[in-house]
N, C-alpha and C positions, 0 to 999 in steps of 0.2 A: 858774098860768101857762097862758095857751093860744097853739097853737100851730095855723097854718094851713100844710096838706101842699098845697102846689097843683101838675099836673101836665098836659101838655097831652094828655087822653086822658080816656080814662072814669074811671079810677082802679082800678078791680078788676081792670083789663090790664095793670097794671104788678106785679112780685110785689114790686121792691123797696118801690114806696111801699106796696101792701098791707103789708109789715115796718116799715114804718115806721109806719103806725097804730095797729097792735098792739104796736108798742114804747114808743111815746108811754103809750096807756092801760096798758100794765104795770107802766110806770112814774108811774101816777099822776098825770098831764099830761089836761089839759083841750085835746082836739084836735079839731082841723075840718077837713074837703077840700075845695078847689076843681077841679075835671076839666073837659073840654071835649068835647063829644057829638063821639066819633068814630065811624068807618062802622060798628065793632063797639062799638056800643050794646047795653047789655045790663040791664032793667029793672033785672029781682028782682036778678040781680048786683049791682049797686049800689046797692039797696035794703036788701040782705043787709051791707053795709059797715059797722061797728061803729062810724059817729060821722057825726053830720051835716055832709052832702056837697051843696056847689052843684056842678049840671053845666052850665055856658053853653052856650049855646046859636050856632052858626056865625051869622051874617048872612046872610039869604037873599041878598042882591046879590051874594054874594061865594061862593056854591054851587056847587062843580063846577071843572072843568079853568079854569083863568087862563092864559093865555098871555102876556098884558103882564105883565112884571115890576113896572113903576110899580102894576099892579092886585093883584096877590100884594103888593108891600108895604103898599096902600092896606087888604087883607084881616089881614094881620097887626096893623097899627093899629088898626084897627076892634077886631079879635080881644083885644088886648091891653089895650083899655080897659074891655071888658067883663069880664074876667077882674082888671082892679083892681080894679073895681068890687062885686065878689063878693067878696071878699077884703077889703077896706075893711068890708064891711056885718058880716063876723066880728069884727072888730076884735082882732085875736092882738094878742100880745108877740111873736111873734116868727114871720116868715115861714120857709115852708121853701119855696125854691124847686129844683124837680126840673128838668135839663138848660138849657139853654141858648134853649130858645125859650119857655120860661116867667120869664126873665130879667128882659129889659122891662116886662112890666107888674109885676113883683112889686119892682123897685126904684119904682116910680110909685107902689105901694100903700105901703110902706113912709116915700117921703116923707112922702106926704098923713096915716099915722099916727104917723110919728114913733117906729115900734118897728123891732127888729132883723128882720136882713136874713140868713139862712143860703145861698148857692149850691151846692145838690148836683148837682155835674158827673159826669151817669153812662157816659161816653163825653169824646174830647174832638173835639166836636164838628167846627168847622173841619176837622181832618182824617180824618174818614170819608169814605170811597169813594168815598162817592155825591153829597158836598159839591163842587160844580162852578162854574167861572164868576161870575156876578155874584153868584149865593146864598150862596157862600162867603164870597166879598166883603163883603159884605151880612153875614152871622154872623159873620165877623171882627170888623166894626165893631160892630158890637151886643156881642161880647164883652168889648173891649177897653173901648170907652164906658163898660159899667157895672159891672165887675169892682171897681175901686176905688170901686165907693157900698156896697160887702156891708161885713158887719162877719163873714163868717167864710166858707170854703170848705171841701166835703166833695169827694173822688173815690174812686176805686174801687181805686188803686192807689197805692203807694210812686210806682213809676217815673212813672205820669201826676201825680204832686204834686210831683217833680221838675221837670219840663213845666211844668206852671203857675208855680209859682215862678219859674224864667229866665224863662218869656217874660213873665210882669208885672211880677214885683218883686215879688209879695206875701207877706206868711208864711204858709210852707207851708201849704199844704191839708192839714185832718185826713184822714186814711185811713180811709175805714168800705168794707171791701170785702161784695159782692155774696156773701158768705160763707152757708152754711144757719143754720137757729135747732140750737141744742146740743139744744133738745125734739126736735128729727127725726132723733137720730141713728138707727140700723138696723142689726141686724145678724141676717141669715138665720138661720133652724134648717138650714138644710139648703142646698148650694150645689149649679146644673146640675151634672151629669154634663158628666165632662173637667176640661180648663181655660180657664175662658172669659176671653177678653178683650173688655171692654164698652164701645161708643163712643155713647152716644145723646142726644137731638137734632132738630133737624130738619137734612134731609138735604139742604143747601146747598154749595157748591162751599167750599174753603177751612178746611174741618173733620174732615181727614183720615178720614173713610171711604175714599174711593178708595183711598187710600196702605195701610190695611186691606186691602181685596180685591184690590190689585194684590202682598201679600204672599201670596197661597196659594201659588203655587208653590215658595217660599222653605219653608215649613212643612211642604211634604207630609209628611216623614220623622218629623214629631214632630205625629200623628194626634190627640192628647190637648187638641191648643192648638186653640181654636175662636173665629172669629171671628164675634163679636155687634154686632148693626144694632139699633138701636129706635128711630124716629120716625115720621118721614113728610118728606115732601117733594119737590122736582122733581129730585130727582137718583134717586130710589128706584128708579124702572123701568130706569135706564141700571145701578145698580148690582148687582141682580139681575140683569141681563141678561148685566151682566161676570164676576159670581161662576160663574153656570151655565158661561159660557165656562173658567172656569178650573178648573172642578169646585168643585161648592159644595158638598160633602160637609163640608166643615168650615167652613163660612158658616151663622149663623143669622138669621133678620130676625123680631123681635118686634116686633109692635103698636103704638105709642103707650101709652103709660099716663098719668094725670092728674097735675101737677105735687105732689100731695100724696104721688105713687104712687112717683117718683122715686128715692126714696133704697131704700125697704123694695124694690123690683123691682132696684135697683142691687147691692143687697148679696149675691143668689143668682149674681151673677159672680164670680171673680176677682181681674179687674185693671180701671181703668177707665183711658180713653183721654180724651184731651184736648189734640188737636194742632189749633194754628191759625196760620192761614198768614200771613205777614208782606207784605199784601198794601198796607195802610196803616199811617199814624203812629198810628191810632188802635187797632187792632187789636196792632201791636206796645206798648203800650204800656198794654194792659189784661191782664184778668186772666179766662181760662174760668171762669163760675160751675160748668158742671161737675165742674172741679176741686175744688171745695168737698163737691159731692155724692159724689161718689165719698169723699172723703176723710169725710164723715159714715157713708158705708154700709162704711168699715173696710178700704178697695182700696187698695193700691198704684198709682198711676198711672204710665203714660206718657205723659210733654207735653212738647210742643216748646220750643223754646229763645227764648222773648222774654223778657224784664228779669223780671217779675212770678214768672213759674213760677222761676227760677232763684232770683231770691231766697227763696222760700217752701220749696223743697225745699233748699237750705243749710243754712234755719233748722230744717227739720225732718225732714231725709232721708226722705221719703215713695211716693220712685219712681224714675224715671229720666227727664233732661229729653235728649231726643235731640238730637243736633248738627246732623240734614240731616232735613226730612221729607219723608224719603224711605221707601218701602218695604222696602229692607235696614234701615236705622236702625233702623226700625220691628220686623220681624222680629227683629234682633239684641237689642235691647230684650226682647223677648217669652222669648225662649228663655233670657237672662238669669234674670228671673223662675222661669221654669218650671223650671228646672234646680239653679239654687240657695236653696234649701230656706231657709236662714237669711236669706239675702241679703232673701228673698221678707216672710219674717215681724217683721225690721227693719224694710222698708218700713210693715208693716201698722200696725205700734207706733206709726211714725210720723205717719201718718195720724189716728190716736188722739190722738196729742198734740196736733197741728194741732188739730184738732175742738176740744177743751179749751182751747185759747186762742183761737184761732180764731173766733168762733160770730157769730151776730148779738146776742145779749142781751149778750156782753160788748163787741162792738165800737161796738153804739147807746147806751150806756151812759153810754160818753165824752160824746158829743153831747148827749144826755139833761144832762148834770154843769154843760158849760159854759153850756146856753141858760138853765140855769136860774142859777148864777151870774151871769148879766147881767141877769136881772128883778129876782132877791132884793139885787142890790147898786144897781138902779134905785128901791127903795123904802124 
């Protein structure tokens, strides 16, 4: 069986389809990627990528800021036939197409080969944030149009497979979440001094750091509870700047570390944090990967109350999902933890369990099961 991963991007930029290559050849799958040269172009990275990889190449006519909409669709066309076209020359059994703007041309390739059609919805698209106006319009209809030519859907969530199902009709979408490999699990020799609780990321509005540092005041009395920062990003100076305000005697801010670095840097914490804000349909109706991280580095979490964390801590008591993200909540949450000893080491167990069921090698497995009963019962 071979199987063509195509995604609009370099390909080594995404971690999920990088999982997804490495799962294919673990499982013994004859894989190939299709990518598309984005501004973070990266040779040897994609050189380094463990299976032969076309990357398309943009249309020069179509280079840079578009202002005409008829000319961004004109751009997507163009875009889309060159990406069947790469795709076709593989000749799979079975396409995998990643999000929603890789859609169109991989139902086109799919016709012209006459093999199966996978859609992995890693978001849902139509309703993120930043989805406006006619472009929206415009991916609605693109969704809607080709959603009944797939012969199977993936998303990231229970709750968004719910989503998709009412609004198309379709059967349900299988669930393979944004979950870590069971290989990465982590667990420290030694954890910081105190008790840390760990929020990290890149440091974007809507991902409870703020609600973090706007808790020190809340904490002062209980000096042991330390709030931990690790990313980077445009919120970093404002929030160093706010923690000094509040006395950042109990604020940390570590580094960046490499996504391989994640989980083994995660595990010298405590607790890990994982609040996000219900800003869109698409956001409420996904799932924090670093929830996943934290629960491989052995932490109990606190995460905010959308569809996904609530069902997964149900099923696995693993933390506490707060009602308001807010900084009491928050705080209340925390001191929770720190205080009750057993309460704390229940959490941790379950974080354990989670992991063990949990992982990527059991959750691409499925997938792995069914694409291959549709080739072996095609011959």
């Amino acid at each position: 069986m071979r199987v063509c991963v195509v995604v609009l991007n370099s390909i080594w930029y995404d971690p999920r389809v990088r999982k997804q290559i490495n799962g294919y050849l673990e499982n013994g799958v004859d894989v190939v990627g299709v990518g598309y040269k984005c501004k973070r172009y990266n040779e040897e990275k994609v050189g380094a990528i463990p299976c032969p990889v076309t990357i398309v190449e943009p249309d020069p006519h179509y280079v840079g800021h578009q202002r005409s909409p008829i000319k961004k669709i004109r751009r997507e066309v163009v875009r889309d036939q060159r990406l069947c076209d790469a795709i076709v020359a593989h000749r799979p059994d079975v396409i995998h197409a990643n999000d929603l703007d890789t859609l169109a041309a991989c139902v086109k390739a799919a016709k012209r080969l006459k093999c199966r059609l996978v859609y992995d919805s890693h978001e849902i698209c139509v309703e993120n944030q930043h989805m406006k106006g006619w472009h929206k319009r415009y991916a609605a209809w693109t969704e809607k149009r080709c959603i009944r030519k797939i012969d199977h859907m993936v998303c990231v969530s229970h709750a968004a497979a719910d989503y998709f199902t009412a609004k198309y009709g379709i059967t349900r979408p299988m669930v393979v979440t944004n979950c870590s490999l069971l290989s990465e699990r982590a667990t420290a020799d030694s954890k910081h001094d105190g008790f840390e609780m760990l929020n990290h990321g890149q440091y974007y509005a809507g991902r409870g750091y703020d609600i973090m540092v706007e808790a020190i005041p809340l904490l002062r009395d209980y000096p042991e509870i330390k709030i931990a920062l690790r990313g980077f990003g445009v919120m970093e100076e404002a929030l160093r700047a706010r923690a000094a305000e509040l006395g950042n005697e109990n604020v940390r801010f570590y580094p960046p570390v490499l996504v391989q670095e994640l989980i083994p840097s995660a595990s010298t914490a405590h607790v890990g944090v994982a609040i996000t804000e219900n800003t869109c349909l698409n956001f409420r109706l996904s799932v924090s990967n670093k929830l996943f991280e934290y629960a491989s580095a052995g932490l109990p979490v606190i995460m905010s109350d959308i569809p996904e964390h609530r069902y997964l801590n149900e099923k696995f008591q693993f933390g506490i999902v707060i009602s308001e993200n807010t900084p009491e909540a928050f705080a209340k949450a925390a001191l929770r933890l720190y205080t009750d000893r057993a309460f704390y080491n229940a959490c941790a167990e379950g974080s354990s369990r989670m992991t063990e069921e949990v992982n990527w090698e059991c959750e691409f497995a499925r997938l792995v099961e069914l694409e291959r009963s549709w080739v072996n019962g095609a011959k």
